[in-house]
C-alpha positions as a Markdown table, in Angstrom:
| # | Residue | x | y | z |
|---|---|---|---|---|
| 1 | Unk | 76.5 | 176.7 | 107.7 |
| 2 | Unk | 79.0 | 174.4 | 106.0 |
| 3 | Unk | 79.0 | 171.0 | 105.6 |
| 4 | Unk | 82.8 | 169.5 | 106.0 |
| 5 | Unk | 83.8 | 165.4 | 105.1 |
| 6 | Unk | 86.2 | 163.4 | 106.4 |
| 7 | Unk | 89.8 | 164.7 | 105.1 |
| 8 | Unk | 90.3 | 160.9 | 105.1 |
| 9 | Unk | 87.5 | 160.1 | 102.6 |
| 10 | Unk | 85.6 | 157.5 | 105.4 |
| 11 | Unk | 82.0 | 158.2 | 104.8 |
| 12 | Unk | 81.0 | 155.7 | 107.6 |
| 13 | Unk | 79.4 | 158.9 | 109.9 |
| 14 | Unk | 77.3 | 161.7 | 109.0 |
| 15 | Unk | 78.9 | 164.9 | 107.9 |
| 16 | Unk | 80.1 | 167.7 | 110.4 |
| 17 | Unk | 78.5 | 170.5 | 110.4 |
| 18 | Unk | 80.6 | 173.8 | 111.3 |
| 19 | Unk | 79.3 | 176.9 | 111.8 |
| 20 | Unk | 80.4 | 180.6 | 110.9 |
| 21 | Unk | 83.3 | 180.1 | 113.6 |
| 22 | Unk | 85.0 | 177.1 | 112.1 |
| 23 | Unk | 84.1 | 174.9 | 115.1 |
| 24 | Unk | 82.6 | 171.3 | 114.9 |
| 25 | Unk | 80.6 | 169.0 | 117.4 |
| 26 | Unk | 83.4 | 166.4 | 116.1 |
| 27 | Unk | 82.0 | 163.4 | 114.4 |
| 28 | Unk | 78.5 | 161.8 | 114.6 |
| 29 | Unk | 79.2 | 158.4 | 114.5 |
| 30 | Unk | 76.5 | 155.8 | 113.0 |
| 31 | Unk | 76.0 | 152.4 | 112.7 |
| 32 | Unk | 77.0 | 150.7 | 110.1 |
| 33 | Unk | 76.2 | 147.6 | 108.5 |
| 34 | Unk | 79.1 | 144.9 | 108.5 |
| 35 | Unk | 80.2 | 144.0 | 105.3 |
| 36 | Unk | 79.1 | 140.6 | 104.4 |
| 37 | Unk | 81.5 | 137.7 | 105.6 |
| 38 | Unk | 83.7 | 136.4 | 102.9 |
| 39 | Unk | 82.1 | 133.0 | 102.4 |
| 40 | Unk | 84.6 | 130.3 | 102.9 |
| 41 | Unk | 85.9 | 128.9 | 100.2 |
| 42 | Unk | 85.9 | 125.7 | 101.9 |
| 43 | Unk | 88.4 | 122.2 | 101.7 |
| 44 | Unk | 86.1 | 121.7 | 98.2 |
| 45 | Unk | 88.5 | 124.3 | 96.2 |
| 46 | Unk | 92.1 | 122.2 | 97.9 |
| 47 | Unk | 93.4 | 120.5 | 95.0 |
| 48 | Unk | 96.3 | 118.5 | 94.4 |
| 49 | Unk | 99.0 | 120.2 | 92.6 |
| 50 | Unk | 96.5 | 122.8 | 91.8 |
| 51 | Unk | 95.1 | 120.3 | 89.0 |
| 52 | Unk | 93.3 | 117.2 | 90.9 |
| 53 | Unk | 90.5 | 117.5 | 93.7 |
| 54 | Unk | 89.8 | 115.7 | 96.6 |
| 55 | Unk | 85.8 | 116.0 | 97.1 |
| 56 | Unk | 85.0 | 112.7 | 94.5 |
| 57 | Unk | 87.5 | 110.3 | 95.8 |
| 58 | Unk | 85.7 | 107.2 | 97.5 |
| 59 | Unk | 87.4 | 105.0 | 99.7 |
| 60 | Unk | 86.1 | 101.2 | 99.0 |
| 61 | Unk | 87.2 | 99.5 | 102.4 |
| 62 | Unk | 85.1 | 101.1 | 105.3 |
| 63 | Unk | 87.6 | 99.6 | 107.8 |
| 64 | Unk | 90.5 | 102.0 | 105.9 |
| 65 | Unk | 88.3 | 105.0 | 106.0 |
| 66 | Unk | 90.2 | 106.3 | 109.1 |
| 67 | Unk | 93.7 | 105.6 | 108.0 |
| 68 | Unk | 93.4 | 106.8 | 104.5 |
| 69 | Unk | 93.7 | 111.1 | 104.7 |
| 70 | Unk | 92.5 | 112.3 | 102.0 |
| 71 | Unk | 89.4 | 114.0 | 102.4 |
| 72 | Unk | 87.7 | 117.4 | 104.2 |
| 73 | Unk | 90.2 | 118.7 | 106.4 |
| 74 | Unk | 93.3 | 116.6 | 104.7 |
| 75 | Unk | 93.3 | 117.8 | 101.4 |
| 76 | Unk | 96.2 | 119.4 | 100.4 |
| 77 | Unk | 98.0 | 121.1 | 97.9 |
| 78 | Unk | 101.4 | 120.0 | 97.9 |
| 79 | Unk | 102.3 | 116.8 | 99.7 |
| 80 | Unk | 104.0 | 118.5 | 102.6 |
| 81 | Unk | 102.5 | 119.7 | 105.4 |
| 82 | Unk | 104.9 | 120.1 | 107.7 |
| 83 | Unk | 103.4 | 118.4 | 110.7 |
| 84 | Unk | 104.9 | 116.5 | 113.6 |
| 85 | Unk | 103.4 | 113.1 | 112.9 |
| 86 | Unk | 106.0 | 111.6 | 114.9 |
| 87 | Unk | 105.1 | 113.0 | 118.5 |
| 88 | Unk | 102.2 | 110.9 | 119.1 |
| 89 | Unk | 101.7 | 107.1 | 118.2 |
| 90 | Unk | 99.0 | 107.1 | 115.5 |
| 91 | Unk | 99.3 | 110.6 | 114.6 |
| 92 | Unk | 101.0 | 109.6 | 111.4 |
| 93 | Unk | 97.6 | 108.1 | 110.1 |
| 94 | Unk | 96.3 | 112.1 | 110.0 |
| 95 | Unk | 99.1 | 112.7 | 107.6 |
| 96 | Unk | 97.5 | 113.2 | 104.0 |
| 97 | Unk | 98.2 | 109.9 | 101.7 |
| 98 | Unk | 100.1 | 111.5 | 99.2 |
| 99 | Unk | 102.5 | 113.0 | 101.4 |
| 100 | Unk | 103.1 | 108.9 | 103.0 |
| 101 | Unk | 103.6 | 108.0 | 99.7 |
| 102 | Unk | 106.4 | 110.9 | 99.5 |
| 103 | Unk | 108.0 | 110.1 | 102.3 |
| 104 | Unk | 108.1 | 106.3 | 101.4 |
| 105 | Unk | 110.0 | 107.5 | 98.3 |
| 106 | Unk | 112.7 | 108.6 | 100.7 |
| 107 | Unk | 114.3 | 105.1 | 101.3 |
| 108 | Unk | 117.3 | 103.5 | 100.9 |
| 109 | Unk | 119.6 | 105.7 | 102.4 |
| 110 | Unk | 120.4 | 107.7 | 99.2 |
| 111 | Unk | 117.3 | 109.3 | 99.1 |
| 112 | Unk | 117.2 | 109.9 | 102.5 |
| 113 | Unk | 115.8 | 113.8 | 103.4 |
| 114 | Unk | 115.1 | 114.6 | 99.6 |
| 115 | Unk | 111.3 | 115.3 | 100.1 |
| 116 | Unk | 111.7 | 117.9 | 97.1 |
| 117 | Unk | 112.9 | 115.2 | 94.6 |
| 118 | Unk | 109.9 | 112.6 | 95.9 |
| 119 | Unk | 107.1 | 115.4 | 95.5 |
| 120 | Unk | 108.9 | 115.5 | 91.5 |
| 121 | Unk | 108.8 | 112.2 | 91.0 |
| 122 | Unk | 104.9 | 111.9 | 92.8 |
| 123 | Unk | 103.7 | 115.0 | 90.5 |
| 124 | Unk | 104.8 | 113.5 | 87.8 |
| 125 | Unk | 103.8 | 109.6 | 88.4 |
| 126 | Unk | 100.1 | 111.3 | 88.9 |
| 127 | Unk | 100.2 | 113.2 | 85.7 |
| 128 | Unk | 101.3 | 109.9 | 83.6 |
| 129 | Unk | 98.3 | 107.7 | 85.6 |
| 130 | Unk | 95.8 | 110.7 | 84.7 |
| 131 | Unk | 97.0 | 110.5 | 81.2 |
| 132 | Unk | 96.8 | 106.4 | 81.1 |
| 133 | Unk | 94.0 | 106.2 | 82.8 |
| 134 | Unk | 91.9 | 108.9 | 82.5 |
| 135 | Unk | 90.8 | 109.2 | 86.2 |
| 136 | Unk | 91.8 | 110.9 | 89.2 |
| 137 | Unk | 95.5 | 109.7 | 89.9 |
| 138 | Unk | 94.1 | 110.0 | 93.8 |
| 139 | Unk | 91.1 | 107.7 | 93.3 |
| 140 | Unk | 93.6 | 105.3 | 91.6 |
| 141 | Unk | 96.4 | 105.5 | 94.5 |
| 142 | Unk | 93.7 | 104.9 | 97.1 |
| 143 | Unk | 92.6 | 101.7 | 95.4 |
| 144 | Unk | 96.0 | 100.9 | 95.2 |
| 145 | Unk | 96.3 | 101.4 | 98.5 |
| 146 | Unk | 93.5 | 99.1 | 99.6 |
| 147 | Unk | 94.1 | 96.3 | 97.2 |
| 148 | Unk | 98.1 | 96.1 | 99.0 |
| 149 | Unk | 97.5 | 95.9 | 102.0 |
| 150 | Unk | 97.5 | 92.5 | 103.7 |
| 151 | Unk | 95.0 | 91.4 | 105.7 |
| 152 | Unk | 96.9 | 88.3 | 107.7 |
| 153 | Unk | 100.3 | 88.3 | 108.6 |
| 154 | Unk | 102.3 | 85.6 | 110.7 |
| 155 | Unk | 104.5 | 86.3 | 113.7 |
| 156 | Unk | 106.9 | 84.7 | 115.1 |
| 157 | Unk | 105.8 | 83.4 | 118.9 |
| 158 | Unk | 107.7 | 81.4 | 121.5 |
| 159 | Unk | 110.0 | 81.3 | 124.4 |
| 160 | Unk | 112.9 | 78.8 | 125.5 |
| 161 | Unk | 114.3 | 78.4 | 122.3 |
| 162 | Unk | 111.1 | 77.0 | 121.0 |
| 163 | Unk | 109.5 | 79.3 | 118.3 |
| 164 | Unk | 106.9 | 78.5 | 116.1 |
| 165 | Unk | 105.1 | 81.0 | 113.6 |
| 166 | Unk | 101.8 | 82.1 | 114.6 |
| 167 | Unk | 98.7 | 84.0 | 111.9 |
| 168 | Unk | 97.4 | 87.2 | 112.9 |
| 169 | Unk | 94.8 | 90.0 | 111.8 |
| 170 | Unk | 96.6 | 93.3 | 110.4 |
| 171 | Unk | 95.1 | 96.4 | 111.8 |
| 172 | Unk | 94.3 | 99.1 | 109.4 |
| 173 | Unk | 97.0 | 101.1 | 110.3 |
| 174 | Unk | 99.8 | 98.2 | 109.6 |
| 175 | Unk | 97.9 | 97.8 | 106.6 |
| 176 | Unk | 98.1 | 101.3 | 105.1 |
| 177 | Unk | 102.1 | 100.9 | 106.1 |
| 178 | Unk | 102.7 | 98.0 | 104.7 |
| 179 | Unk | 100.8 | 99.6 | 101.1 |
| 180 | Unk | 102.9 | 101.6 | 100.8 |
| 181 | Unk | 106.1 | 100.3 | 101.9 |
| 182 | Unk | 105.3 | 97.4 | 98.9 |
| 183 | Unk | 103.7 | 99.8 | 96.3 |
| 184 | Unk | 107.3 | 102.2 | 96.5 |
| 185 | Unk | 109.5 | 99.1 | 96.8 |
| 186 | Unk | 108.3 | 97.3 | 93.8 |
| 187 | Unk | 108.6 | 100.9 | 91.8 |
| 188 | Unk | 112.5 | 101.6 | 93.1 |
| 189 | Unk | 113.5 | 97.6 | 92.4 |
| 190 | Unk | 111.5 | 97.7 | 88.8 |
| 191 | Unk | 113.1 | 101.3 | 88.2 |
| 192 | Unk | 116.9 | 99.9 | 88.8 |
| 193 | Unk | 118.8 | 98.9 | 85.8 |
| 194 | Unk | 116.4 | 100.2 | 83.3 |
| 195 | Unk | 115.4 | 102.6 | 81.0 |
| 196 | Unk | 112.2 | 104.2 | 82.6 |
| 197 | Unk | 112.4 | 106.4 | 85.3 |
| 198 | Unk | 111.6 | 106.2 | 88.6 |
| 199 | Unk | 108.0 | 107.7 | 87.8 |
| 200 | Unk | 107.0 | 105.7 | 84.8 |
| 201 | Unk | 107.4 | 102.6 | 87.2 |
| 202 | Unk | 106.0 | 104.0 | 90.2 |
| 203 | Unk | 102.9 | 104.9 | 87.9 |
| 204 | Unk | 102.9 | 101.1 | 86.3 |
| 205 | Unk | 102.8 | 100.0 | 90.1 |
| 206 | Unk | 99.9 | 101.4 | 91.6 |
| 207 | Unk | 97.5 | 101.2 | 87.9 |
| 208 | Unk | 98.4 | 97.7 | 88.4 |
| 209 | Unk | 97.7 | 97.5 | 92.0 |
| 210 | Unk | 94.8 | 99.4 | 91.7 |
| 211 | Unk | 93.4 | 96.9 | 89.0 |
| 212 | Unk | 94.4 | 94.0 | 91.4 |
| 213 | Unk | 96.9 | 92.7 | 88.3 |
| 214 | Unk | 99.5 | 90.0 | 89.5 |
| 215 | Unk | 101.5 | 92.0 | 87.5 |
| 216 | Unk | 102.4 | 94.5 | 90.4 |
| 217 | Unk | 105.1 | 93.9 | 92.9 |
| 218 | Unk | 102.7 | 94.6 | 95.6 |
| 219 | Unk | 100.2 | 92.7 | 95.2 |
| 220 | Unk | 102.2 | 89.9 | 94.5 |
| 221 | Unk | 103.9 | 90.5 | 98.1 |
| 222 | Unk | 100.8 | 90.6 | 99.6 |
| 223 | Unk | 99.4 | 87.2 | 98.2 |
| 224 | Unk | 102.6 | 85.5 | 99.6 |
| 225 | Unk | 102.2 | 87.4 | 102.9 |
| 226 | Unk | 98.5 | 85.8 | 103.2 |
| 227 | Unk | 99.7 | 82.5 | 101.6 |
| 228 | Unk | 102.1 | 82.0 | 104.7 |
| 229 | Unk | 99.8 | 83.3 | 107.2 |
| 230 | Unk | 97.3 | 80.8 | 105.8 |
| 231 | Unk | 99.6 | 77.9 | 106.2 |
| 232 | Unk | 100.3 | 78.6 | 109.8 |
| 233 | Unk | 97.0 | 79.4 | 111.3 |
């Protein structure tokens, strides 16, 4: 008797055994064990740019929690995902926060469709807040976030010519928008006409917003945004 393996070198059965003819009962299959399951490496490993993580950011304002995406299932590792935010009215608040501030970046007509050249200019306006602040440049652009967006507004209500201005409470959604609209706005007018680029203001903005310093454009904007909504309550 001869024992014979598997010309294919699996050694999941037991061994044939042939006799004196040559011929085989074929192969006795047995169970194997399953190899383990590769443990998921989970959203904890996702970082930014390969270099920042997600897992420690906090988000200060409960009522933004569901507006801000940064966290779990929305970390990223670039700041383009691809999706179709625009099918569905309030889909665009799933869209991660660093890719909203990308694609406020592409404003103005000129920078229209150049999401390459805004993840450049985001990459490097997070490495210059990491290296002035020493924190997590996401931590500091969701503080940002929250300390630009207005909480009152004014609208403008009133039929048969007769229109008055009216104050109203900002959902968290407008709010987010409205962040972000002021944080890259007060970056592209600071960056016009002078020496530092595009980034180095950018990153100036949000520190400062994030700090709550009058000297960002945003948060300026906002306090005149609530000034007027104050006046015509």
């Amino acid at each position: 008797m001869a024992t014979e393996l598997n010309p294919d070198g699996w050694d999941g059965g037991e061994p044939v055994v042939a006799d004196d003819a040559g011929a085989t009962d074929g192969w006795v299959e047995t169970e194997v064990d399953a190899p383990l399951a590769v443990e998921e490496s989970g959203i904890s490993d996702v970082q930014l740019f390969n270099k920042w993580t997600f897992d420690d950011i906090e988000i200060r304002d409960i009522s933004l929690e569901d507006y801000i995406a940064v966290k779990g299932k929305y970390a990223t590792y670039l700041p383009h995902t691809a999706g179709r935010y625009q099918k569905k009215r309030f889909r665009k608040a799933t869209c991660p926060i660093v890719e909203r501030l990308c694609c406020a970046l592409m404003r103005k007509g000129r920078n229209s469709g150049k999401k390459l050249m805004a993840a450049r200019i985001v990459k490097h306006t997070l490495e210059i807040i990491h290296l002035l602040t020493d924190q997590n440049p996401v931590q500091v652009l969701v503080d940002a976030v929250i300390n630009s967006g207005p909480r009152e507004d004014s609208t403008r209500v009133g039929s048969a010519g007769v229109v008055r201005r009216q104050a109203v409470d900002l959902s968290p959604f407008r709010r987010v928008n409205q962040a972000l609209y002021l944080i890259t706005t007060g970056a592209r007018e600071s960056s016009f006409r002078n020496i530092k680029t595009i980034a180095e203001c950018l990153a100036d903005e949000i520190i400062n917003a994030a700090r709550g310093s009058s000297n960002s454009y945003a948060i300026k904007k906002k306090d005149e945004i609530e000034r007027v909504a104050k006046a015509n309550r």
